[in-house]
Every structure is written in C-alpha cells, then in structure tokens.
C-alpha positions in Angstrom: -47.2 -10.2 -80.5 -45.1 -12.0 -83.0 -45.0 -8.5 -85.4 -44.2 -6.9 -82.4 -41.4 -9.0 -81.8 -40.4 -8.9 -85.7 -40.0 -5.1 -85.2 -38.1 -5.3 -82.2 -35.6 -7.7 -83.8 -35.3 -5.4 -86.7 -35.0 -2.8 -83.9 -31.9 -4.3 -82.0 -30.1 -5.3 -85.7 -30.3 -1.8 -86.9 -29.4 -0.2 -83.7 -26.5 -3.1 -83.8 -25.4 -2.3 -86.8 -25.4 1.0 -86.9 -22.9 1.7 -83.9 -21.0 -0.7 -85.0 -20.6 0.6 -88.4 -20.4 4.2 -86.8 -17.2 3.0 -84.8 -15.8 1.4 -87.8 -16.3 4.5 -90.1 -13.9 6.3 -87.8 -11.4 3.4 -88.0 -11.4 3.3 -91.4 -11.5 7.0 -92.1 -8.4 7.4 -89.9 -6.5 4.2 -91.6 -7.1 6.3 -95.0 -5.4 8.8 -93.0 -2.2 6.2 -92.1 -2.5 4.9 -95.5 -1.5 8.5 -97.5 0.8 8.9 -94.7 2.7 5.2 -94.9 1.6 4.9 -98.8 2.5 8.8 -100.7 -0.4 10.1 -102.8 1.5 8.1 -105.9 1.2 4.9 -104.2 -2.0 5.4 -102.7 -3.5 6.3 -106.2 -1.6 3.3 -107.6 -2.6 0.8 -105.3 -6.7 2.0 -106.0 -5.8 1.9 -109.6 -4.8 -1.1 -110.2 -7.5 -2.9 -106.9 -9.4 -1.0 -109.7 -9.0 -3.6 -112.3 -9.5 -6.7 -110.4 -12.6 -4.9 -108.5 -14.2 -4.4 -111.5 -15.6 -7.9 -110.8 -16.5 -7.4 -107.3 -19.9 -6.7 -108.6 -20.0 -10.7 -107.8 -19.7 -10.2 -104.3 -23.1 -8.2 -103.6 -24.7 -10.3 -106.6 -24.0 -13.9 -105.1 -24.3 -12.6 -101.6 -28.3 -10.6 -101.9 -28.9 -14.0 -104.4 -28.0 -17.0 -102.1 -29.7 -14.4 -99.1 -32.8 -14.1 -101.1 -33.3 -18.4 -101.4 -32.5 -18.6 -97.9 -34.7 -16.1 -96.3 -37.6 -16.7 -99.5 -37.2 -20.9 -97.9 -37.9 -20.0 -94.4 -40.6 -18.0 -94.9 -42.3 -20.3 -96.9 -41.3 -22.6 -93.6 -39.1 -24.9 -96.2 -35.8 -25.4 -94.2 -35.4 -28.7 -95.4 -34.1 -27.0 -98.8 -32.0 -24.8 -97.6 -28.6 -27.5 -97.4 -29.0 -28.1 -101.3 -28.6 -23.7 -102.0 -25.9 -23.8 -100.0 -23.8 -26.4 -101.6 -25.5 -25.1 -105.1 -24.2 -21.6 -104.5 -20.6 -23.1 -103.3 -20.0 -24.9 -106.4 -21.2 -21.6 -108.1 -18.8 -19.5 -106.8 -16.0 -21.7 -106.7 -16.5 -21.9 -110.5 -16.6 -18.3 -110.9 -13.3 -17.7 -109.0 -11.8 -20.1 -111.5 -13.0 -18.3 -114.7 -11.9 -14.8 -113.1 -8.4 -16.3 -112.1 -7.9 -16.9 -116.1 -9.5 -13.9 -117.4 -7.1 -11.3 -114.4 -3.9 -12.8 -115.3 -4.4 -12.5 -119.5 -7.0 -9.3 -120.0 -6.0 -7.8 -116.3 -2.2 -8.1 -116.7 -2.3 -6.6 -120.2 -4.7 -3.9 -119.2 -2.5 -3.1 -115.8 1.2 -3.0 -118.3 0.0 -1.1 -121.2 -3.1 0.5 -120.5 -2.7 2.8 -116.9 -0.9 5.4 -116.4 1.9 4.1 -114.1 5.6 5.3 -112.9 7.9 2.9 -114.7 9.8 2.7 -111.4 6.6 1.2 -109.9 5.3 -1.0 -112.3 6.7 -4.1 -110.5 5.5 -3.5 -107.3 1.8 -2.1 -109.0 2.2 -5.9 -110.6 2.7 -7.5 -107.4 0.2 -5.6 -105.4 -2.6 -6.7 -108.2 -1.7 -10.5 -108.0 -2.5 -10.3 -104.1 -5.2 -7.7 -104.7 -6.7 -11.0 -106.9 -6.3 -13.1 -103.9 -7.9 -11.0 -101.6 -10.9 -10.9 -103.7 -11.3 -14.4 -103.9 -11.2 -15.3 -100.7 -13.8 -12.5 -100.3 -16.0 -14.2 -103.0 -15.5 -17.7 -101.5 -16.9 -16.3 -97.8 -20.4 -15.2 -99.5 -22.2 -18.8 -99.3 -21.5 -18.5 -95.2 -22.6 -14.7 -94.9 -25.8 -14.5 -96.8 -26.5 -18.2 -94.1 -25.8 -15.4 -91.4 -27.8 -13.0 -92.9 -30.2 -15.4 -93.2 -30.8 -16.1 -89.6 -30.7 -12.4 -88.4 -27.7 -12.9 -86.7 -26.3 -9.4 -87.2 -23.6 -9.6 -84.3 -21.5 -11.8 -85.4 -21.4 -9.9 -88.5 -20.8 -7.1 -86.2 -17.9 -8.9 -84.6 -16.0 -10.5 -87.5 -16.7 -7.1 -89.2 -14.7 -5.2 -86.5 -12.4 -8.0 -86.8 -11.6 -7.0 -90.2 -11.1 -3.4 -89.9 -9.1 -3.9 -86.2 -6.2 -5.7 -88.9 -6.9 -3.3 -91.5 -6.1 -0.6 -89.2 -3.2 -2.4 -87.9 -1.6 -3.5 -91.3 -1.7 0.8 -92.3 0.3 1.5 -89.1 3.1 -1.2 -89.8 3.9 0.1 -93.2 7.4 1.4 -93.1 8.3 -0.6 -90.6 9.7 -3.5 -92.3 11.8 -4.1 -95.0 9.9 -4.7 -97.7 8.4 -2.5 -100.4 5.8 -0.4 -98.8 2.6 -1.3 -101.4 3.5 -4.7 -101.4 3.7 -4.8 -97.8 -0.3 -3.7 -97.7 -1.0 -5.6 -100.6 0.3 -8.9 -99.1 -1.5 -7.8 -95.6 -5.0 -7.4 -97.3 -4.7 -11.1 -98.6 -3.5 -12.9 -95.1 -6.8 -10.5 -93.6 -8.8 -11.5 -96.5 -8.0 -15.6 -95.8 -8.5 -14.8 -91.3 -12.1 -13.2 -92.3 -12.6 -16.5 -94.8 -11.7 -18.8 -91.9 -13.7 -17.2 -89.4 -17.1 -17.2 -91.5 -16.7 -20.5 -92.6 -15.6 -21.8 -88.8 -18.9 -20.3 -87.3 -21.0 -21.1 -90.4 -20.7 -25.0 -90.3 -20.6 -24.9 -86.1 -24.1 -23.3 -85.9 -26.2 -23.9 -89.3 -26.9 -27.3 -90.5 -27.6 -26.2 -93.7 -23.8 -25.4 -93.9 -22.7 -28.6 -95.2 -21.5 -29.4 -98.6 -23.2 -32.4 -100.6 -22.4 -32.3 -104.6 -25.6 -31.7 -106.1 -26.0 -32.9 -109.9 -29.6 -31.5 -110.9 -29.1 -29.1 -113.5 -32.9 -27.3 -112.6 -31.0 -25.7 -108.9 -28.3 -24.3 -110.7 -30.3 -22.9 -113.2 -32.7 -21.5 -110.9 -29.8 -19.9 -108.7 -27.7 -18.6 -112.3 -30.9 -17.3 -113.2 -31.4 -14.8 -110.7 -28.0 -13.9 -110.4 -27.4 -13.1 -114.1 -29.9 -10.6 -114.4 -28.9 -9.5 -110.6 -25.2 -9.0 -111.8 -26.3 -6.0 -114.5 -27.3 -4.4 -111.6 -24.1 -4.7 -110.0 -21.6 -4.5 -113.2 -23.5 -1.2 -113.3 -23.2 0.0 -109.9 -19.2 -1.4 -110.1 -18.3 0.6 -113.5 -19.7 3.7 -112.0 -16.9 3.9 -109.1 -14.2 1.4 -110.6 -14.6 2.4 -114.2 -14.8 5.7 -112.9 -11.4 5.2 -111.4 -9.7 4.0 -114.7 -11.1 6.3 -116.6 -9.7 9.3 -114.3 -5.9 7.6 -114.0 -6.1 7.1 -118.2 -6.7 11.1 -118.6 -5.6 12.6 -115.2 -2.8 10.1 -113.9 -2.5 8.8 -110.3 -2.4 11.9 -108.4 -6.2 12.6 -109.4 -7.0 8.9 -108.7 -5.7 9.8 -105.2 -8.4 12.5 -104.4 -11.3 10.1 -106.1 -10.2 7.6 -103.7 -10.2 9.5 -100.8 -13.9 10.5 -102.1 -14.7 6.8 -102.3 -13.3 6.0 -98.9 -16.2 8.9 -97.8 -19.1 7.6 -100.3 -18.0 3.9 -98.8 -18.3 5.1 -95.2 -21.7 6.7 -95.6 -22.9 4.0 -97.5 -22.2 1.6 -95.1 -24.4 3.5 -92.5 -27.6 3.3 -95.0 -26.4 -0.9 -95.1 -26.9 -1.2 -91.6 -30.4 -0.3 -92.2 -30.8 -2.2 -94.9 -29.0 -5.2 -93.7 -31.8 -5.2 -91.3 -35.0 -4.9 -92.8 -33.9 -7.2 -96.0 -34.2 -10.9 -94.8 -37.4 -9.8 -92.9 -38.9 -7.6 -96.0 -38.4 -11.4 -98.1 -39.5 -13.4 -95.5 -42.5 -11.3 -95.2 -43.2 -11.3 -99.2 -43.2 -15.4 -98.7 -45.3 -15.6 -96.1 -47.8 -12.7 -98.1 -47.7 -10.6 -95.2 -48.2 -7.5 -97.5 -48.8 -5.2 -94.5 -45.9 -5.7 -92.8 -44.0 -5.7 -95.9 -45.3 -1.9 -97.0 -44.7 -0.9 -93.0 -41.3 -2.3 -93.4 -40.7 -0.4 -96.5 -41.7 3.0 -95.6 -40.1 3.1 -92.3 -36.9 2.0 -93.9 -36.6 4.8 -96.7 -37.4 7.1 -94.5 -34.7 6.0 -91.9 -32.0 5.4 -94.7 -32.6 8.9 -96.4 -32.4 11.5 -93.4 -30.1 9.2 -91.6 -27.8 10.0 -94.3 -29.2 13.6 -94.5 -28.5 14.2 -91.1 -24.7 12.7 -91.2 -24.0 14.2 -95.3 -25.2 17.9 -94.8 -22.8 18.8 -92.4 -19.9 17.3 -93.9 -21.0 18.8 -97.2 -20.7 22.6 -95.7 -18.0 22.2 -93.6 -15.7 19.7 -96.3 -13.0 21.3 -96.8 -12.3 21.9 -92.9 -13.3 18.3 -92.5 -10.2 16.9 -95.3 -7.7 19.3 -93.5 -8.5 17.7 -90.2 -8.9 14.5 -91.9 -6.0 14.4 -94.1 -3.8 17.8 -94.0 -3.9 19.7 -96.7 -6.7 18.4 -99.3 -6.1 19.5 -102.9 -9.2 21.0 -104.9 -10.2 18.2 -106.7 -10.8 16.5 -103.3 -12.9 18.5 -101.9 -15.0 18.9 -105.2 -15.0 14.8 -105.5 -16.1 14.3 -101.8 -19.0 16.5 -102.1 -20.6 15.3 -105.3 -20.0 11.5 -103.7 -22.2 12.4 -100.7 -25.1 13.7 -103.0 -24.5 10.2 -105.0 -24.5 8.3 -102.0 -27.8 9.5 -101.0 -29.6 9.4 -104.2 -28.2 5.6 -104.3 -29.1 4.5 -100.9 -32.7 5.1 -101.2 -33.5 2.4 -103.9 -32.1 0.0 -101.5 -35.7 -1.0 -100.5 -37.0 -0.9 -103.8 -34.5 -3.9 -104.9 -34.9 -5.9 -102.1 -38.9 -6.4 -103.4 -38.1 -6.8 -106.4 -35.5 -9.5 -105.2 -38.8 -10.9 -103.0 -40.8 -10.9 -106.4 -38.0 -13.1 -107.7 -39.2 -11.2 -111.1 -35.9 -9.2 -111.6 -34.8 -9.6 -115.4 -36.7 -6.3 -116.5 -36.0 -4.4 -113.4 -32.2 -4.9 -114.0 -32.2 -4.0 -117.7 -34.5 -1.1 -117.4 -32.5 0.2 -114.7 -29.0 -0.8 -115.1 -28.9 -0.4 -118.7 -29.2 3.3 -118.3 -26.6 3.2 -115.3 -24.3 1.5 -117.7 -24.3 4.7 -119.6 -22.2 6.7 -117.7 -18.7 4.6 -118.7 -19.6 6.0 -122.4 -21.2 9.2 -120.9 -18.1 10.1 -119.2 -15.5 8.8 -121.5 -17.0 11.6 -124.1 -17.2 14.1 -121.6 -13.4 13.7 -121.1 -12.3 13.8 -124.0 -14.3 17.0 -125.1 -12.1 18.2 -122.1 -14.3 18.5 -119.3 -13.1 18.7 -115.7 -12.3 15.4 -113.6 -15.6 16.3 -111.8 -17.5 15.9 -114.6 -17.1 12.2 -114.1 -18.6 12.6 -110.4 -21.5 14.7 -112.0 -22.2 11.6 -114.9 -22.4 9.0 -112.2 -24.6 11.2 -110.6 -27.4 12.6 -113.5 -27.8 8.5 -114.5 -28.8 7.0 -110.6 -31.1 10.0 -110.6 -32.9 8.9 -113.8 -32.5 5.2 -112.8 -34.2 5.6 -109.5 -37.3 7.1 -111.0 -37.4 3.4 -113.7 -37.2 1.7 -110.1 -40.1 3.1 -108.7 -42.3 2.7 -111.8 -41.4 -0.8 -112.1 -42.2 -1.1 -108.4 -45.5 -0.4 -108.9 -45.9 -2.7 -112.0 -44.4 -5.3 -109.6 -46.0 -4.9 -105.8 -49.6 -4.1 -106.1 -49.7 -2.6 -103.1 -46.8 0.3 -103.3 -48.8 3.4 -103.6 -46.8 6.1 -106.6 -48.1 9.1 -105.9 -47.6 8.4 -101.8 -44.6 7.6 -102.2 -43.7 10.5 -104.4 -45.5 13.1 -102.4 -44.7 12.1 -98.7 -41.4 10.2 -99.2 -39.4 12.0 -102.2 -40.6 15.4 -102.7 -41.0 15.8 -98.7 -37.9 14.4 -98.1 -36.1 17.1 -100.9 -38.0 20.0 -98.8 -36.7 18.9 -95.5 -33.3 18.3 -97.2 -33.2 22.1 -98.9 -35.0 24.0 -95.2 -32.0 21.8 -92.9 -29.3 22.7 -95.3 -30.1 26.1 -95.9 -30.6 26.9 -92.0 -27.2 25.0 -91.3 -25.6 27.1 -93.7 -27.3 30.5 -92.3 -26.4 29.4 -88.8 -22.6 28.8 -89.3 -22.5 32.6 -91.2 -22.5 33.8 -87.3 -19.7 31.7 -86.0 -16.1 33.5 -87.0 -13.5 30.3 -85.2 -13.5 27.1 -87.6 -12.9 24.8 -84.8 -15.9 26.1 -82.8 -17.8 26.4 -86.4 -17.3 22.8 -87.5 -17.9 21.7 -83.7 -21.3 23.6 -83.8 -22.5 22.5 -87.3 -21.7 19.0 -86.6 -23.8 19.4 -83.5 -27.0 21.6 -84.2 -27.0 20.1 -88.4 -28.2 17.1 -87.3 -30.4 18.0 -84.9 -32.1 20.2 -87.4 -32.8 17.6 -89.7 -34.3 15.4 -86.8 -36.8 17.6 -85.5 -37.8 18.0 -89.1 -38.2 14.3 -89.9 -39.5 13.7 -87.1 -42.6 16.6 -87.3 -43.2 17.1 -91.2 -41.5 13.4 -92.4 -43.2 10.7 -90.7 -47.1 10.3 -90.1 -48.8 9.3 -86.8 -48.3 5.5 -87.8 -44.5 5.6 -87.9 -44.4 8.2 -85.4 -45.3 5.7 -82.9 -43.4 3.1 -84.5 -40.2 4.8 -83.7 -41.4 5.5 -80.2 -41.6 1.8 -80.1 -37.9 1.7 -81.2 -36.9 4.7 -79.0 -38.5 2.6 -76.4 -37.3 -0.5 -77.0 -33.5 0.8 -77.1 -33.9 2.1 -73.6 -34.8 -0.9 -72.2 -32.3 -3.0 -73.6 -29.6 -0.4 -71.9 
C-alpha cells in the first residue's frame, strides 16, 4: 500500500507539473513574442548577450539547489529530520557567501568583458551597462531563494511550486507588454522589471518556507565538518553545471564575438524553445527526484530501478512526441510564432530540439549518482568532455564555419557524454542492467523516434494548406509516437504501471 501510494504521489506531481509547465510554455513563448516586438532584434540580442555574462554563473543555481535537495530528501529517508535545520542554515551561509564573491568578480572581470569584449552599438552601451547591473541583481536574488526551494522540493510539495511558478511568469508576461509604455529606456525598463520580479518570487519562497517547515530557521552553525560535507558535493556538482552553462551562455558569447547581435537574436529565440521543452522533461523529473533519493536511503533498490525506467521512458517520448512535430513543421511554427524568422533561426531551433532530447534523458542517471553521494568521477568524466565544446567551437569559428556549427558542437559532446554516464552508472548502481538499458530504452527508443518521424513527414506530403498541415501534424505526430511507446516501448510491467496513472488521473478529475 505505501508503494502504491509513493507512485500515486509521483503520479499527481508529474501530472501537476506538467500542465502547469504546458500553460506556462505558451506564456513564455508568446512574451518572447512581446519581447522582439517591445525590444527590436538589436536589443533583444543585447539584452541575452550581456544576461549572458552574468548567467555564466547561474550554473550555481541548479548546483546549490539539486545539492541542498539531495541532504534533505537523503535525511528523511534515512528518517533523520532532526538534521535537517543545521543544512538549511549550512546551505544559507553558503550561498550568501557565494553571492558576495560573484558581486566582486561581475563588476571587475564582467564589466571589462561587457565594455571591451562584445560586440555592442556604441549608442547602447549605457543602457547594455545598466541592464547587466540589474541582470546581477536578479540573479542574486534567484541564488538566495534556492535554500527555501530545494525545502519545497524536499517535501513533495509541487503546487506551490506550481503557483509561485505561474506567479513568476504572470509578471514576466506583464512586464513584456508594458514596454514602450513609459518613459524610460525600453531595455532598462525590462531589466529593472526582472529584478523587482526576481525580489516578489524571493519574498514569496522565503514567506511560505519559514510558515510551513521547521527546518526553515536560521541558527549560525560553526562546525567546519557540515560545510565541508555540503562544498564537497557541490564542487564536484558545479563541473557538471559550468559545463552545461558554457554550452548555451558561452555559446552565446561566442556567436555575438564572431556574428554580432543580430545572430545572438535567433540563438536566443532557439534557447527560449530548448528552455520551454526542457522544462516539460523537468516536470518529470522534478517528480521522481526526491523519491528516487529517498528510496536509495532507505535501500529500496526495486523501487528505485522501477522509478528509473518509467521516468526515461516518460522524459524521452514525452519530448518525442512534443519535438518531432515542431521539428517538421519549424519554420511555419516561427512565422506564426514570431513573423518572419530569418534562416539562422530556423536552423538554431531545430538542432536545440535534438540537444534538448539527448540532454534530458541523463536526467535520471544524475539523480543516482546524486543518491550515491559518489559524484567526483561522474562529474569529471562527464563534464570534462562537455567542457570541450567552448574550445571545440571557438576553432570551428574561426576556420570559418557556419553559426550552426556551434549548435552542432554542443550537440556531438552531450552525445558522447551520455554514453560516460551510463557506464559510470553501472560501476555505481549494481543493480542498473547496460545492455537492458541499451537495447530496450536507447536503441528502441531511436527506432520509434526514426518510424514516428518518418510517417509524420510522409503524412503531411498529402496535405497542400499550411494551416490545415501544421493543424494536422501537430494532431496525428503525437499520436503516432504514443501508440508506438505505448505497444513496442514499454513492457507488461510499466504497461500497467501507466494504467495505474491513467487511472489514477481519472479519479482525481
């Protein structure tokens, strides 16, 4: 009864999540929209640009977050809640420390690398300078909320993410639609708007944090051993995420230093579709994380594999399902989207969807490795090769390669990367079976991939009207690839499982 019920929490997060991150997708996709609108291509590439440079240390944010998660959910499965106040006042002082160092190194390194390095207008240098000081801010207070999420992740409590999540966008949405509107610099208006959002979204963690978790309470903590413990794990976590960062920030340099801001424009409208998708695969794996770690504590190894299987098979042909359409029908999709896309665009967005994918499905893999707590040679196996594509792609440039060719780097080095994960996997969690997972998860998974795009692609040959050709594709794609999962992708096992979700989901309506 009590796995039962496990599942069916994991169930109604997922579901949860997913709509929610299916309505917010939309929001944001049509506030990229307003932005390129209220913004101009030039400013819109700026304003990525130079969020570029200060982002470059958002690699923190998913480090410290997944890090302070992993002690809190690794605690309560081990039934040890009684620890759980000292890693939240451990990780606070951590953080707050961090910010400090970051605050000195952005305005030395990040000024000079924003005045003399990128390739900016000369009449928008000030505002560029402006909009990275309050770019800065915004990712502080971002930083500073992570000890109050990863408690929230913690605790399963995936609606109020939901909620404060929506919150975020709603003002998002609404700070695109007032540019223009008042007197004042139209960048700096957003940039400014992001910060007061970023400080409401703060606020609003924190508020809820301390009202519902005990654990939520600051005491200074002096032992050396906690912070040690914590720094540990998050230091050989951050190579993971300084890797994943340089591929889409350094990326983003990189293309504004040889193609100016015009080409960072269409890069950033591919990020804005590699963000959206991604965020779908997150609500899967936002999930299943705290109860894959909880399960590793508690040596539940069954329900850990079970947990693990259903979710890369949910993760890849949920993005399947959603990418392949968009991927045939892209350029349609940008001229509905945005107007008139430029080439590069459309080349950008469909690379970033076969990134996406490839990226999304190691997902799992981490998260056991994050159990393990063993994650100093999975991060510099994996992320050292990942960090190659900065050098990879610099080359390629300056050979005189296309501005895809950076698209196509980031993509060749997550492929080889994911194959290092699975291998140290196996070294890691006895139980993951290599050749199953090769055979029935990967190499089915490319079949079923290949058949549903190949018979989408046939099928829209017989439909002449774009309109009613995108309309259909976006309807029978889909489709295709569910009917295929669901016969040649799963086995009887998960079968029934997702009846039980299927199930489960009706009831609740």
């Amino acid at each position: 009864m009590e796995k039962v019920n496990k599942f069916k929490r994991i169930t109604q997060n997922t579901l949860m999540l997913f709509i929610r991150i299916l309505v917010l997708t939309i929001v944001n996709l049509y506030a990229v929209r307003l932005l390129l609108q209220g913004l101009g291509a030039c400013d819109y590439g700026i304003y990525n640009a130079v969020a570029g440079v200060v982002t470059l240390s958002s690699c923190l944010i998913p480090v410290f977050s997944q890090a302070i998660q992993r002690f809190y959910s690794y605690l309560s499965g081990k039934g040890e809640t009684d620890k759980l106040q000292t890693v939240f006042s451990v990780s606070t002082n951590v953080v707050i420390c961090f910010c400090i160092l970051l605050f000195l190194i952005f305005e030395t390194v990040g000024i000079w690398m924003l005045n003399s390095q990128m390739t900016i207008p000369d009449n928008r240098l000030y505002a560029a300078n402006i909009a990275f000081q309050f770019a800065m801010y915004s990712f502080f207070f971002t930083l500073l909320q992570i000890p109050y999420t990863a408690a929230i992740y913690a605790h399963e409590e995936m609606g109020v993410y939901a909620l404060v999540s929506c919150l975020d966008c709603v003002l998002k949405l609404l700070a695109a639609f007032l540019i223009g509107i008042f007197a004042i610099d139209n960048l700096v208006f957003y940039s400014i708007s992001l910060s007061i959002i970023a400080i409401i979204v703060f606020t609003t963690y924190m508020a809820y944090a301390k009202k519902h978790y005990t654990e939520c309470r600051y005491t200074f903590i002096k032992s050396k051993s906690k912070y040690k413990k914590l720094l540990s794990f998050t230091g050989w976590s951050m190579l993971g995420s300084m890797a994943g960062v340089g591929l889409i920030q350094g990326s983003a340099i990189l293309l504004n230093i040889f193609f100016g801001p015009l080409v960072n424009a269409a890069f950033a409208i591919a990020i804005s579709i590699y963000n959206a998708t991604l965020s779908l695969a997150n609500s899967i794996v936002l999930a299943f994380r705290a109860p894959m770690i909880k399960a590793y504590a508690a040596n539940e190894t069954q329900t850990l594999d079970v947990m693990f299987g259903i979710s890369n098979k949910c993760i890849l042909y949920l993005l399947v399902a959603i990418a392949i359409p968009i991927f045939i029908e892209m350029e349609q999709v940008l001229t509905i989207w945005l107007g008139s896309p430029t080439v590069e665009a459309i080349t950008f967005a469909r690379i970033i969807l076969i990134y996406t994918v490839c990226l999304a499905i190691s997902s799992p893999i981490t998260t056991i490795i994050q159990a393990t707590g063993n994650v100093k040679f999975y991060y510099i196996c994996t992320d050292s090769m990942t960090l190659m594509h900065l050098p990879l792609a610099y080359m390629m440039l300056k050979w005189g390669m296309p501005s895809y060719s950076v698209l196509l780097s980031m993509l060749s080095v997550i492929i080889i990367a994911h194959f290092i994960r699975i291998v140290i996997l196996k070294k890691s969690h006895k139980s993951f079976k290599l050749r199953t997972y090769l055979q029935e998860f990967l190499l089915r998974g490319l079949v079923i991939t290949v058949i549903s795009y190949l018979a989408t692609s046939t099928f829209r040959t017989y439909i002449d009207n774009d309109i009613i050709r995108l309309l259909m594709v976006f309807m029978v794609s889909p489709m295709i690839t569910i009917i295929l999962f669901t016969v040649f992708g799963t086995n009887s096992s998960e079968r029934h499982q997702i009846t039980k979700i299927a199930m489960n989901f009706i009831k609740r309506k």
